[in-house]
C-alpha positions in Angstrom: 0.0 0.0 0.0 1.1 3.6 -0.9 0.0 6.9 -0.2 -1.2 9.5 -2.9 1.6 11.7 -3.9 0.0 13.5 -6.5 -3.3 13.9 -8.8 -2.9 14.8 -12.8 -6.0 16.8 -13.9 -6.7 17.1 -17.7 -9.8 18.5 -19.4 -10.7 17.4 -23.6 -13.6 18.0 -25.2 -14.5 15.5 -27.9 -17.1 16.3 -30.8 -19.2 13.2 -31.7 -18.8 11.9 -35.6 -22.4 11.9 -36.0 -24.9 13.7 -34.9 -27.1 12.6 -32.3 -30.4 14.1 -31.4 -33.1 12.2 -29.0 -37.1 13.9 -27.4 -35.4 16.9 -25.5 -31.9 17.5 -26.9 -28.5 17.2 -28.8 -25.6 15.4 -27.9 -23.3 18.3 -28.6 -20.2 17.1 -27.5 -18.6 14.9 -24.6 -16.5 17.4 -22.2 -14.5 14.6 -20.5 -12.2 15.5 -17.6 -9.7 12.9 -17.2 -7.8 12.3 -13.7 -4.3 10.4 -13.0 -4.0 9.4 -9.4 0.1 8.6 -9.0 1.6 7.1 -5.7 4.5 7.1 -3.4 5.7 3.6 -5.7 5.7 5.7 -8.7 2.4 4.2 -10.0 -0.2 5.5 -11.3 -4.4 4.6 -12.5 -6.4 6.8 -14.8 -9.9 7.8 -15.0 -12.7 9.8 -16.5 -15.9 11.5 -16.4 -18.1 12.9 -18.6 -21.2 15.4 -19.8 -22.9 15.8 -23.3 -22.3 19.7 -23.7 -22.7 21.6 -20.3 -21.7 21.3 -16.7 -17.9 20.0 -17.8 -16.1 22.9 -16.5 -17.9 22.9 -13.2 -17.2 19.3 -12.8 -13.3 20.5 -13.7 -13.5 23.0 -10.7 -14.4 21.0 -8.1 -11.6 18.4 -8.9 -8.8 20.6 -9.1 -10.6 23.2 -6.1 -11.9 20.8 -3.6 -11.7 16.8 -4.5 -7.9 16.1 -5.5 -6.1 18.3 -2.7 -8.1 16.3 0.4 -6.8 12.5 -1.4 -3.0 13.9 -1.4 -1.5 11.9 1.3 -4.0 9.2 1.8 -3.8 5.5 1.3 -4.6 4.5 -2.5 -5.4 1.0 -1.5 -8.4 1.8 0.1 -10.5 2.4 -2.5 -14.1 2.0 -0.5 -12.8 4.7 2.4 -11.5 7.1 -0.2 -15.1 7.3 -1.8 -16.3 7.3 1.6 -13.8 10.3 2.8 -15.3 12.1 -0.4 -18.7 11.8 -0.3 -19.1 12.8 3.3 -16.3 15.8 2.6 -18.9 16.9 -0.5 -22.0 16.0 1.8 -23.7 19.2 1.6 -24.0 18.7 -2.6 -24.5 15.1 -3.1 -26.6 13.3 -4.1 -26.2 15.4 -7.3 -24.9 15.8 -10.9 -22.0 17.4 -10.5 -20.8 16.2 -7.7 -21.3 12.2 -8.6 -19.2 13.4 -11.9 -16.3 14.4 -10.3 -16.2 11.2 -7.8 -16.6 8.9 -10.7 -13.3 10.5 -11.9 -11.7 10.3 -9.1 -13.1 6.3 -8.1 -12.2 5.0 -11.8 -8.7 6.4 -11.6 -8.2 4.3 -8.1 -9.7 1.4 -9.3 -7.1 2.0 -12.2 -4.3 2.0 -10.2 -5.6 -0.7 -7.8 -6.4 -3.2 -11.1 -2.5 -2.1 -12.2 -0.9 -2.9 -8.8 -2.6 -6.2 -8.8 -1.2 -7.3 -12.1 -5.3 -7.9 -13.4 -7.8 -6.3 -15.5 -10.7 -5.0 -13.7 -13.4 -7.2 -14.9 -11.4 -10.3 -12.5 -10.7 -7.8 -10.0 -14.3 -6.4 -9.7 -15.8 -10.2 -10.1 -15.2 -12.0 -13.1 -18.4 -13.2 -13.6 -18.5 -13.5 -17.4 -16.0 -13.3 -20.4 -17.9 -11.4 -22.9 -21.2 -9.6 -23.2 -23.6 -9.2 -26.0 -23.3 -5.0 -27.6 -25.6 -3.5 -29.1 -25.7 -0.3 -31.6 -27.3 3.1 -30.5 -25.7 5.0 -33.7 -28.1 4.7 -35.7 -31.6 5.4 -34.2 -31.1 8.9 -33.1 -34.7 10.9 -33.3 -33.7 12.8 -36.7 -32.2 10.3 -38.8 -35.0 9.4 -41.5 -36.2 6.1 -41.8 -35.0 4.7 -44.7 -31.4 5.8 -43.6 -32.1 4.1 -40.0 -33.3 0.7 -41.3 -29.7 0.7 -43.6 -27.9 1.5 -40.6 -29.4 -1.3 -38.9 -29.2 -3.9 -41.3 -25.4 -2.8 -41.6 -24.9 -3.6 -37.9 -26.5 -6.6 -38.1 -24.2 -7.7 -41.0 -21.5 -6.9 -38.2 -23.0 -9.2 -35.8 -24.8 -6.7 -33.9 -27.7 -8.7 -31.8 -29.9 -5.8 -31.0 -29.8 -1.4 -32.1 -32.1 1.0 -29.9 -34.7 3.8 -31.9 -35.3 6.8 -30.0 -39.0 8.0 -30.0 -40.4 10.8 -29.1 -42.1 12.2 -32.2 -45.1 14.2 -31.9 -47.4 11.7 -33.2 -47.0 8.3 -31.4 -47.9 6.8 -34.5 -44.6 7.9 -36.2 -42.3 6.2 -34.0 -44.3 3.2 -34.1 -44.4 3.1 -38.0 -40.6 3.8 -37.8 -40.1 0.8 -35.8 -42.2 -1.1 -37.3 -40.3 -0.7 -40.8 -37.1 -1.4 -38.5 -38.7 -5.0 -37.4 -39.7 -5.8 -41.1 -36.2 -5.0 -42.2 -34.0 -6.7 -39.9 -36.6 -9.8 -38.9 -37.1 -11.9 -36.0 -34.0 -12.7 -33.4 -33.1 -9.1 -33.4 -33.5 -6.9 -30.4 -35.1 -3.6 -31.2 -34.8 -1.2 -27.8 -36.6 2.0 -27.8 -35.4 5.2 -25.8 -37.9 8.2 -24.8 -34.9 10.2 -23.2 -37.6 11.6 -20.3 -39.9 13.4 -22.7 -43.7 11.9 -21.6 -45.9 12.5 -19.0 -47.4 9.1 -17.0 -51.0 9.6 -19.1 -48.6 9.7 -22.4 -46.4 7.6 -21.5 -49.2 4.6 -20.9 -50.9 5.2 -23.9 -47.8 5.0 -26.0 -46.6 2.0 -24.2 -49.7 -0.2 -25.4 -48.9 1.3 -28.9 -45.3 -0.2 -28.8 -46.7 -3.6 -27.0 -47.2 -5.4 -30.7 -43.8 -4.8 -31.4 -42.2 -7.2 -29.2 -39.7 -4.3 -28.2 -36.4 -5.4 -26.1 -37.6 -2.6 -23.4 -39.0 1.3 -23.0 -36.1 3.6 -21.9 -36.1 6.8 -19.6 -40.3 7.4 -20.5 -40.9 9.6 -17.6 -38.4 12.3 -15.8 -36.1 10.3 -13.8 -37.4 11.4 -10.2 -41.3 10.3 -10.8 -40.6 6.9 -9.0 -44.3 6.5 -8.8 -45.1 7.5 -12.5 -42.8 4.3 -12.7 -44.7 2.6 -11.0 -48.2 3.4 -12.9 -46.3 2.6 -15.9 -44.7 -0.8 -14.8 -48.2 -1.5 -13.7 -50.4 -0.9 -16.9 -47.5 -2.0 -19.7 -46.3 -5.7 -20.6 -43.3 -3.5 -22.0 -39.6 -3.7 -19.6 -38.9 -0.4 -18.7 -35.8 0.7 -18.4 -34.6 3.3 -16.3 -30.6 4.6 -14.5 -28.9 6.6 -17.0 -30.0 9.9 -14.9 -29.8 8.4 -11.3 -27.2 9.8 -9.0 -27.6 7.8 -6.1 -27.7 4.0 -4.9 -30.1 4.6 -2.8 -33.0 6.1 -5.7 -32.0 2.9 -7.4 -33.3 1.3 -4.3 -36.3 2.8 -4.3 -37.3 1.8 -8.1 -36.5 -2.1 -7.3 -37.8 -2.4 -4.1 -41.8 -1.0 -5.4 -41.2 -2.6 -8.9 -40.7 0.5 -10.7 -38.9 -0.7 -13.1 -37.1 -4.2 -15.0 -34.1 -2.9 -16.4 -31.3 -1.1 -15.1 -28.9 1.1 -16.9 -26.7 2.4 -14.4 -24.0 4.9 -15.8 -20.4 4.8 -13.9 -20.1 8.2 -14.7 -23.3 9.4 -13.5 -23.8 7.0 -9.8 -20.3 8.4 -8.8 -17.7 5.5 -10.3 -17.0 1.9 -10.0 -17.8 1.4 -5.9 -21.1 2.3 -6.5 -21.6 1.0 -9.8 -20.7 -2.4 -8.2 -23.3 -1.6 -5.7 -26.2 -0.8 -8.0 -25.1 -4.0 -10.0 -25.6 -6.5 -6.7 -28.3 -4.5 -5.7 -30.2 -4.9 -9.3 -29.1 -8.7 -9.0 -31.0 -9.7 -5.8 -34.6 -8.6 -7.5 -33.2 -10.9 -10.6 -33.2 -7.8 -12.7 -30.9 -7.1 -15.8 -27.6 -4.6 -15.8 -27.7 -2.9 -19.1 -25.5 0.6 -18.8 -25.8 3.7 -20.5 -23.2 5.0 -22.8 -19.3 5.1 -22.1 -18.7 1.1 -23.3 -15.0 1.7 -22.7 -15.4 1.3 -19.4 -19.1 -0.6 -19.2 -17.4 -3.8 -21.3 -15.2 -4.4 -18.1 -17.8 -3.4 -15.5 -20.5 -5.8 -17.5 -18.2 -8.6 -17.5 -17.1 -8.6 -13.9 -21.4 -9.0 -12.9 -23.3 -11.5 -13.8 -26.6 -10.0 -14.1 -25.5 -7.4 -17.0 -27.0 -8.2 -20.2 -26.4 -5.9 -23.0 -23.5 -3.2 -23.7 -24.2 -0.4 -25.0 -22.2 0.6 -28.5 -21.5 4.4 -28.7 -17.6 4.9 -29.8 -16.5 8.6 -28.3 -13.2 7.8 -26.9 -11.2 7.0 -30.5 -10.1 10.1 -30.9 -7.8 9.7 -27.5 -7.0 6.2 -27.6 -5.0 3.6 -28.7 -7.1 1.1 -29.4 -11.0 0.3 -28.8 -13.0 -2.1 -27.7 -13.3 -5.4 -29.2 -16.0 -6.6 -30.9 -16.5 -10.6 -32.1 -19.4 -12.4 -33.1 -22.0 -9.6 -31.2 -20.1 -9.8 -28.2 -18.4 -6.9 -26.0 -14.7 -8.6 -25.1 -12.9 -7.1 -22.2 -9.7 -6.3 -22.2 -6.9 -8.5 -20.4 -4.3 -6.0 -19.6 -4.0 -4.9 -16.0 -6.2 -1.6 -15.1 -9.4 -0.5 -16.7 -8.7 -1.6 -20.5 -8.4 1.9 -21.9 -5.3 2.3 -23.8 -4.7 6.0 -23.4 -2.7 8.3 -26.2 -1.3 11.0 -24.4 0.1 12.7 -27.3 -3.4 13.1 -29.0 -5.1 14.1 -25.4 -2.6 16.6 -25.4 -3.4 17.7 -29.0 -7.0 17.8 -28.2 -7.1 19.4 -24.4 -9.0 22.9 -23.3 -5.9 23.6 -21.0 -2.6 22.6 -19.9 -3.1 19.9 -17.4 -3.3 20.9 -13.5 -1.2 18.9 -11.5 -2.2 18.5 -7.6 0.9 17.7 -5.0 
Protein backbone atom coordinates (compact mmCIF):
# COMPACT_ATOMS: atom_id res chain seq x y z
CA UNK A 1 0.00 0.00 0.00
CA UNK A 2 1.08 3.57 -0.87
CA UNK A 3 0.00 6.93 -0.23
CA UNK A 4 -1.18 9.53 -2.93
CA UNK A 5 1.63 11.73 -3.86
CA UNK A 6 -0.05 13.52 -6.48
CA UNK A 7 -3.32 13.90 -8.80
CA UNK A 8 -2.93 14.79 -12.81
CA UNK A 9 -6.01 16.78 -13.91
CA UNK A 10 -6.67 17.13 -17.68
CA UNK A 11 -9.77 18.48 -19.44
CA UNK A 12 -10.74 17.39 -23.62
CA UNK A 13 -13.59 18.05 -25.18
CA UNK A 14 -14.45 15.51 -27.89
CA UNK A 15 -17.09 16.28 -30.76
CA UNK A 16 -19.21 13.24 -31.70
CA UNK A 17 -18.78 11.93 -35.62
CA UNK A 18 -22.42 11.89 -36.01
CA UNK A 19 -24.90 13.74 -34.88
CA UNK A 20 -27.09 12.61 -32.27
CA UNK A 21 -30.42 14.11 -31.43
CA UNK A 22 -33.08 12.22 -28.96
CA UNK A 23 -37.10 13.86 -27.43
CA UNK A 24 -35.37 16.89 -25.53
CA UNK A 25 -31.91 17.51 -26.92
CA UNK A 26 -28.54 17.17 -28.80
CA UNK A 27 -25.56 15.37 -27.94
CA UNK A 28 -23.31 18.34 -28.65
CA UNK A 29 -20.17 17.14 -27.49
CA UNK A 30 -18.57 14.85 -24.58
CA UNK A 31 -16.47 17.38 -22.16
CA UNK A 32 -14.47 14.61 -20.49
CA UNK A 33 -12.20 15.51 -17.55
CA UNK A 34 -9.67 12.87 -17.18
CA UNK A 35 -7.79 12.27 -13.74
CA UNK A 36 -4.25 10.40 -13.03
CA UNK A 37 -4.00 9.42 -9.40
CA UNK A 38 0.10 8.58 -9.03
CA UNK A 39 1.64 7.13 -5.71
CA UNK A 40 4.51 7.06 -3.45
CA UNK A 41 5.73 3.64 -5.68
CA UNK A 42 5.67 5.75 -8.65
CA UNK A 43 2.37 4.15 -9.99
CA UNK A 44 -0.19 5.55 -11.28
CA UNK A 45 -4.38 4.64 -12.50
CA UNK A 46 -6.36 6.79 -14.78
CA UNK A 47 -9.85 7.78 -14.97
CA UNK A 48 -12.66 9.82 -16.50
CA UNK A 49 -15.86 11.50 -16.37
CA UNK A 50 -18.09 12.87 -18.64
CA UNK A 51 -21.24 15.42 -19.84
CA UNK A 52 -22.91 15.79 -23.30
CA UNK A 53 -22.26 19.66 -23.67
CA UNK A 54 -22.68 21.61 -20.28
CA UNK A 55 -21.66 21.26 -16.69
CA UNK A 56 -17.94 20.01 -17.75
CA UNK A 57 -16.14 22.92 -16.53
CA UNK A 58 -17.94 22.95 -13.21
CA UNK A 59 -17.15 19.26 -12.78
CA UNK A 60 -13.27 20.46 -13.70
CA UNK A 61 -13.48 22.96 -10.71
CA UNK A 62 -14.45 21.01 -8.05
CA UNK A 63 -11.56 18.39 -8.94
CA UNK A 64 -8.77 20.61 -9.13
CA UNK A 65 -10.60 23.23 -6.11
CA UNK A 66 -11.88 20.77 -3.55
CA UNK A 67 -11.70 16.82 -4.50
CA UNK A 68 -7.89 16.10 -5.53
CA UNK A 69 -6.12 18.28 -2.72
CA UNK A 70 -8.06 16.32 0.44
CA UNK A 71 -6.84 12.50 -1.36
CA UNK A 72 -3.02 13.89 -1.36
CA UNK A 73 -1.50 11.89 1.34
CA UNK A 74 -3.98 9.22 1.77
CA UNK A 75 -3.80 5.46 1.29
CA UNK A 76 -4.64 4.48 -2.51
CA UNK A 77 -5.41 1.04 -1.50
CA UNK A 78 -8.41 1.81 0.11
CA UNK A 79 -10.53 2.43 -2.51
CA UNK A 80 -14.14 2.00 -0.55
CA UNK A 81 -12.81 4.66 2.41
CA UNK A 82 -11.55 7.12 -0.24
CA UNK A 83 -15.13 7.29 -1.84
CA UNK A 84 -16.35 7.28 1.59
CA UNK A 85 -13.85 10.31 2.81
CA UNK A 86 -15.31 12.14 -0.43
CA UNK A 87 -18.68 11.83 -0.35
CA UNK A 88 -19.09 12.77 3.34
CA UNK A 89 -16.27 15.78 2.59
CA UNK A 90 -18.86 16.89 -0.50
CA UNK A 91 -21.99 15.96 1.77
CA UNK A 92 -23.69 19.21 1.64
CA UNK A 93 -24.04 18.74 -2.58
CA UNK A 94 -24.54 15.14 -3.08
CA UNK A 95 -26.61 13.32 -4.12
CA UNK A 96 -26.18 15.45 -7.32
CA UNK A 97 -24.93 15.79 -10.89
CA UNK A 98 -22.00 17.36 -10.47
CA UNK A 99 -20.82 16.21 -7.71
CA UNK A 100 -21.29 12.22 -8.62
CA UNK A 101 -19.24 13.36 -11.92
CA UNK A 102 -16.25 14.40 -10.25
CA UNK A 103 -16.22 11.25 -7.81
CA UNK A 104 -16.59 8.95 -10.74
CA UNK A 105 -13.32 10.48 -11.94
CA UNK A 106 -11.74 10.34 -9.11
CA UNK A 107 -13.07 6.35 -8.13
CA UNK A 108 -12.19 5.05 -11.85
CA UNK A 109 -8.68 6.37 -11.61
CA UNK A 110 -8.19 4.31 -8.10
CA UNK A 111 -9.74 1.38 -9.27
CA UNK A 112 -7.10 2.02 -12.18
CA UNK A 113 -4.31 1.98 -10.22
CA UNK A 114 -5.62 -0.70 -7.77
CA UNK A 115 -6.42 -3.23 -11.05
CA UNK A 116 -2.52 -2.14 -12.18
CA UNK A 117 -0.91 -2.89 -8.81
CA UNK A 118 -2.58 -6.16 -8.83
CA UNK A 119 -1.23 -7.35 -12.13
CA UNK A 120 -5.33 -7.86 -13.44
CA UNK A 121 -7.85 -6.32 -15.51
CA UNK A 122 -10.67 -5.04 -13.70
CA UNK A 123 -13.40 -7.17 -14.87
CA UNK A 124 -11.40 -10.29 -12.52
CA UNK A 125 -10.70 -7.80 -10.01
CA UNK A 126 -14.35 -6.35 -9.68
CA UNK A 127 -15.80 -10.25 -10.12
CA UNK A 128 -15.22 -11.97 -13.09
CA UNK A 129 -18.41 -13.25 -13.62
CA UNK A 130 -18.53 -13.47 -17.43
CA UNK A 131 -16.00 -13.32 -20.36
CA UNK A 132 -17.91 -11.45 -22.94
CA UNK A 133 -21.25 -9.57 -23.17
CA UNK A 134 -23.61 -9.21 -26.05
CA UNK A 135 -23.34 -4.99 -27.64
CA UNK A 136 -25.55 -3.48 -29.09
CA UNK A 137 -25.72 -0.32 -31.61
CA UNK A 138 -27.32 3.10 -30.51
CA UNK A 139 -25.74 4.98 -33.66
CA UNK A 140 -28.13 4.75 -35.68
CA UNK A 141 -31.64 5.42 -34.17
CA UNK A 142 -31.09 8.95 -33.13
CA UNK A 143 -34.68 10.90 -33.31
CA UNK A 144 -33.72 12.75 -36.72
CA UNK A 145 -32.18 10.26 -38.80
CA UNK A 146 -34.95 9.37 -41.48
CA UNK A 147 -36.22 6.09 -41.81
CA UNK A 148 -34.98 4.70 -44.67
CA UNK A 149 -31.42 5.83 -43.60
CA UNK A 150 -32.13 4.07 -40.04
CA UNK A 151 -33.25 0.72 -41.30
CA UNK A 152 -29.67 0.65 -43.59
CA UNK A 153 -27.90 1.54 -40.56
CA UNK A 154 -29.39 -1.28 -38.91
CA UNK A 155 -29.18 -3.86 -41.28
CA UNK A 156 -25.42 -2.83 -41.62
CA UNK A 157 -24.86 -3.60 -37.86
CA UNK A 158 -26.52 -6.63 -38.10
CA UNK A 159 -24.25 -7.73 -41.01
CA UNK A 160 -21.53 -6.86 -38.20
CA UNK A 161 -22.95 -9.16 -35.82
CA UNK A 162 -24.81 -6.71 -33.91
CA UNK A 163 -27.72 -8.72 -31.80
CA UNK A 164 -29.90 -5.85 -30.96
CA UNK A 165 -29.75 -1.45 -32.12
CA UNK A 166 -32.14 1.01 -29.89
CA UNK A 167 -34.65 3.82 -31.90
CA UNK A 168 -35.32 6.78 -29.96
CA UNK A 169 -39.03 7.99 -29.98
CA UNK A 170 -40.40 10.85 -29.07
CA UNK A 171 -42.13 12.21 -32.20
CA UNK A 172 -45.06 14.21 -31.91
CA UNK A 173 -47.36 11.72 -33.16
CA UNK A 174 -47.01 8.33 -31.39
CA UNK A 175 -47.90 6.77 -34.52
CA UNK A 176 -44.64 7.91 -36.18
CA UNK A 177 -42.27 6.21 -33.98
CA UNK A 178 -44.32 3.20 -34.07
CA UNK A 179 -44.41 3.08 -38.01
CA UNK A 180 -40.57 3.75 -37.82
CA UNK A 181 -40.09 0.80 -35.83
CA UNK A 182 -42.22 -1.05 -37.33
CA UNK A 183 -40.29 -0.66 -40.82
CA UNK A 184 -37.09 -1.37 -38.55
CA UNK A 185 -38.66 -4.99 -37.42
CA UNK A 186 -39.70 -5.77 -41.10
CA UNK A 187 -36.20 -5.04 -42.19
CA UNK A 188 -34.03 -6.70 -39.87
CA UNK A 189 -36.57 -9.76 -38.86
CA UNK A 190 -37.08 -11.87 -36.00
CA UNK A 191 -34.01 -12.68 -33.42
CA UNK A 192 -33.07 -9.14 -33.36
CA UNK A 193 -33.50 -6.89 -30.36
CA UNK A 194 -35.07 -3.60 -31.22
CA UNK A 195 -34.85 -1.19 -27.82
CA UNK A 196 -36.58 2.00 -27.82
CA UNK A 197 -35.37 5.19 -25.76
CA UNK A 198 -37.86 8.24 -24.80
CA UNK A 199 -34.90 10.22 -23.16
CA UNK A 200 -37.57 11.55 -20.27
CA UNK A 201 -39.95 13.44 -22.66
CA UNK A 202 -43.65 11.91 -21.63
CA UNK A 203 -45.88 12.48 -19.00
CA UNK A 204 -47.37 9.15 -17.02
CA UNK A 205 -51.02 9.57 -19.10
CA UNK A 206 -48.63 9.68 -22.39
CA UNK A 207 -46.43 7.58 -21.53
CA UNK A 208 -49.17 4.65 -20.87
CA UNK A 209 -50.87 5.21 -23.86
CA UNK A 210 -47.80 5.03 -26.02
CA UNK A 211 -46.63 2.03 -24.17
CA UNK A 212 -49.68 -0.19 -25.39
CA UNK A 213 -48.87 1.33 -28.90
CA UNK A 214 -45.31 -0.24 -28.84
CA UNK A 215 -46.75 -3.63 -27.02
CA UNK A 216 -47.23 -5.40 -30.72
CA UNK A 217 -43.75 -4.76 -31.37
CA UNK A 218 -42.22 -7.17 -29.16
CA UNK A 219 -39.69 -4.34 -28.20
CA UNK A 220 -36.44 -5.35 -26.07
CA UNK A 221 -37.59 -2.58 -23.40
CA UNK A 222 -39.00 1.27 -22.97
CA UNK A 223 -36.13 3.57 -21.87
CA UNK A 224 -36.14 6.75 -19.55
CA UNK A 225 -40.33 7.39 -20.47
CA UNK A 226 -40.91 9.64 -17.58
CA UNK A 227 -38.45 12.31 -15.78
CA UNK A 228 -36.11 10.32 -13.76
CA UNK A 229 -37.39 11.41 -10.22
CA UNK A 230 -41.27 10.29 -10.84
CA UNK A 231 -40.60 6.89 -9.02
CA UNK A 232 -44.34 6.47 -8.81
CA UNK A 233 -45.10 7.45 -12.54
CA UNK A 234 -42.81 4.32 -12.69
CA UNK A 235 -44.75 2.58 -11.00
CA UNK A 236 -48.21 3.35 -12.89
CA UNK A 237 -46.34 2.61 -15.89
CA UNK A 238 -44.74 -0.81 -14.82
CA UNK A 239 -48.19 -1.49 -13.74
CA UNK A 240 -50.42 -0.90 -16.88
CA UNK A 241 -47.52 -1.95 -19.66
CA UNK A 242 -46.32 -5.69 -20.57
CA UNK A 243 -43.26 -3.53 -22.01
CA UNK A 244 -39.59 -3.67 -19.61
CA UNK A 245 -38.90 -0.39 -18.68
CA UNK A 246 -35.77 0.67 -18.40
CA UNK A 247 -34.60 3.26 -16.32
CA UNK A 248 -30.63 4.60 -14.50
CA UNK A 249 -28.86 6.63 -17.03
CA UNK A 250 -30.03 9.94 -14.92
CA UNK A 251 -29.79 8.43 -11.31
CA UNK A 252 -27.18 9.80 -9.01
CA UNK A 253 -27.60 7.76 -6.12
CA UNK A 254 -27.68 3.97 -4.87
CA UNK A 255 -30.14 4.56 -2.80
CA UNK A 256 -32.99 6.10 -5.73
CA UNK A 257 -31.96 2.90 -7.43
CA UNK A 258 -33.25 1.31 -4.30
CA UNK A 259 -36.35 2.84 -4.26
CA UNK A 260 -37.29 1.83 -8.08
CA UNK A 261 -36.48 -2.07 -7.34
CA UNK A 262 -37.79 -2.45 -4.12
CA UNK A 263 -41.82 -0.96 -5.43
CA UNK A 264 -41.23 -2.58 -8.87
CA UNK A 265 -40.73 0.52 -10.73
CA UNK A 266 -38.92 -0.68 -13.15
CA UNK A 267 -37.09 -4.17 -15.02
CA UNK A 268 -34.12 -2.94 -16.38
CA UNK A 269 -31.30 -1.07 -15.05
CA UNK A 270 -28.86 1.13 -16.90
CA UNK A 271 -26.66 2.38 -14.42
CA UNK A 272 -23.97 4.87 -15.79
CA UNK A 273 -20.37 4.79 -13.90
CA UNK A 274 -20.06 8.20 -14.73
CA UNK A 275 -23.33 9.42 -13.48
CA UNK A 276 -23.80 7.01 -9.82
CA UNK A 277 -20.31 8.44 -8.75
CA UNK A 278 -17.70 5.53 -10.33
CA UNK A 279 -16.96 1.86 -10.05
CA UNK A 280 -17.83 1.44 -5.94
CA UNK A 281 -21.11 2.34 -6.54
CA UNK A 282 -21.60 0.98 -9.77
CA UNK A 283 -20.75 -2.36 -8.22
CA UNK A 284 -23.27 -1.60 -5.75
CA UNK A 285 -26.24 -0.84 -8.04
CA UNK A 286 -25.10 -4.01 -10.02
CA UNK A 287 -25.62 -6.48 -6.75
CA UNK A 288 -28.31 -4.55 -5.67
CA UNK A 289 -30.19 -4.91 -9.26
CA UNK A 290 -29.11 -8.72 -8.97
CA UNK A 291 -30.99 -9.71 -5.76
CA UNK A 292 -34.63 -8.60 -7.46
CA UNK A 293 -33.15 -10.87 -10.61
CA UNK A 294 -33.15 -7.79 -12.67
CA UNK A 295 -30.95 -7.11 -15.76
CA UNK A 296 -27.57 -4.62 -15.77
CA UNK A 297 -27.73 -2.92 -19.13
CA UNK A 298 -25.52 0.58 -18.78
CA UNK A 299 -25.77 3.72 -20.47
CA UNK A 300 -23.25 5.02 -22.82
CA UNK A 301 -19.34 5.09 -22.07
CA UNK A 302 -18.65 1.15 -23.29
CA UNK A 303 -15.01 1.66 -22.73
CA UNK A 304 -15.39 1.34 -19.37
CA UNK A 305 -19.08 -0.58 -19.21
CA UNK A 306 -17.41 -3.76 -21.28
CA UNK A 307 -15.23 -4.42 -18.12
CA UNK A 308 -17.81 -3.42 -15.54
CA UNK A 309 -20.47 -5.80 -17.48
CA UNK A 310 -18.19 -8.56 -17.51
CA UNK A 311 -17.11 -8.63 -13.94
CA UNK A 312 -21.41 -9.01 -12.87
CA UNK A 313 -23.33 -11.54 -13.76
CA UNK A 314 -26.56 -10.04 -14.07
CA UNK A 315 -25.50 -7.42 -17.04
CA UNK A 316 -27.00 -8.22 -20.15
CA UNK A 317 -26.38 -5.92 -22.98
CA UNK A 318 -23.52 -3.25 -23.72
CA UNK A 319 -24.18 -0.43 -24.99
CA UNK A 320 -22.21 0.55 -28.54
CA UNK A 321 -21.51 4.39 -28.68
CA UNK A 322 -17.64 4.94 -29.76
CA UNK A 323 -16.53 8.59 -28.32
CA UNK A 324 -13.23 7.75 -26.87
CA UNK A 325 -11.24 7.01 -30.48
CA UNK A 326 -10.14 10.11 -30.95
CA UNK A 327 -7.77 9.69 -27.46
CA UNK A 328 -7.03 6.22 -27.61
CA UNK A 329 -5.00 3.55 -28.70
CA UNK A 330 -7.07 1.09 -29.38
CA UNK A 331 -10.95 0.30 -28.80
CA UNK A 332 -13.00 -2.14 -27.71
CA UNK A 333 -13.27 -5.37 -29.20
CA UNK A 334 -16.04 -6.63 -30.91
CA UNK A 335 -16.47 -10.59 -32.15
CA UNK A 336 -19.39 -12.35 -33.12
CA UNK A 337 -21.98 -9.56 -31.24
CA UNK A 338 -20.13 -9.84 -28.24
CA UNK A 339 -18.41 -6.92 -26.04
CA UNK A 340 -14.71 -8.64 -25.11
CA UNK A 341 -12.86 -7.09 -22.16
CA UNK A 342 -9.70 -6.31 -22.15
CA UNK A 343 -6.94 -8.53 -20.42
CA UNK A 344 -4.30 -6.02 -19.59
CA UNK A 345 -4.02 -4.90 -16.01
CA UNK A 346 -6.18 -1.60 -15.12
CA UNK A 347 -9.38 -0.54 -16.70
CA UNK A 348 -8.70 -1.56 -20.47
CA UNK A 349 -8.42 1.90 -21.88
CA UNK A 350 -5.34 2.35 -23.75
CA UNK A 351 -4.69 6.04 -23.35
CA UNK A 352 -2.70 8.27 -26.15
CA UNK A 353 -1.25 11.04 -24.39
CA UNK A 354 0.13 12.72 -27.35
CA UNK A 355 -3.41 13.05 -29.05
CA UNK A 356 -5.06 14.11 -25.43
CA UNK A 357 -2.56 16.60 -25.45
CA UNK A 358 -3.41 17.70 -28.95
CA UNK A 359 -7.05 17.77 -28.15
CA UNK A 360 -7.13 19.44 -24.37
CA UNK A 361 -8.95 22.85 -23.35
CA UNK A 362 -5.95 23.59 -21.01
CA UNK A 363 -2.57 22.61 -19.94
CA UNK A 364 -3.12 19.91 -17.37
CA UNK A 365 -3.27 20.89 -13.50
CA UNK A 366 -1.17 18.85 -11.47
CA UNK A 367 -2.23 18.54 -7.65
CA UNK A 368 0.87 17.75 -4.96
Amino acid sequence: MAKIRSIEIRFVDLQPTVKRTDAIQSFVSQETPIVTIIDEDGASGTGYTYTIGTGGTAVMRLLVDNLAPVLIGTDAAMVEARWRQLKMFTHATTPGAITALALAAIDTALWDLRCRKAGLPLHVMAGGAQERVPVYTTEGGWLHIATEAMIEDTLAAKARGFRGAKVKIGKPDPKEDVARLEAVRAAVGDGFEIFTDANQAFRVDEAIRRARLLEPLDIGWLEEPLVSDDIEGHVRLSNATTLPVAVGESIYSAATFREYLARGACSIVQVDVARIGGITPWLKVAHLAETFNIAVCPHFLMELHVSLCAAVPNARWVEYIPQLDPITREGMRIEAGAAIPSPAPGLGIDWDWDAIARVAVADPVTIQ
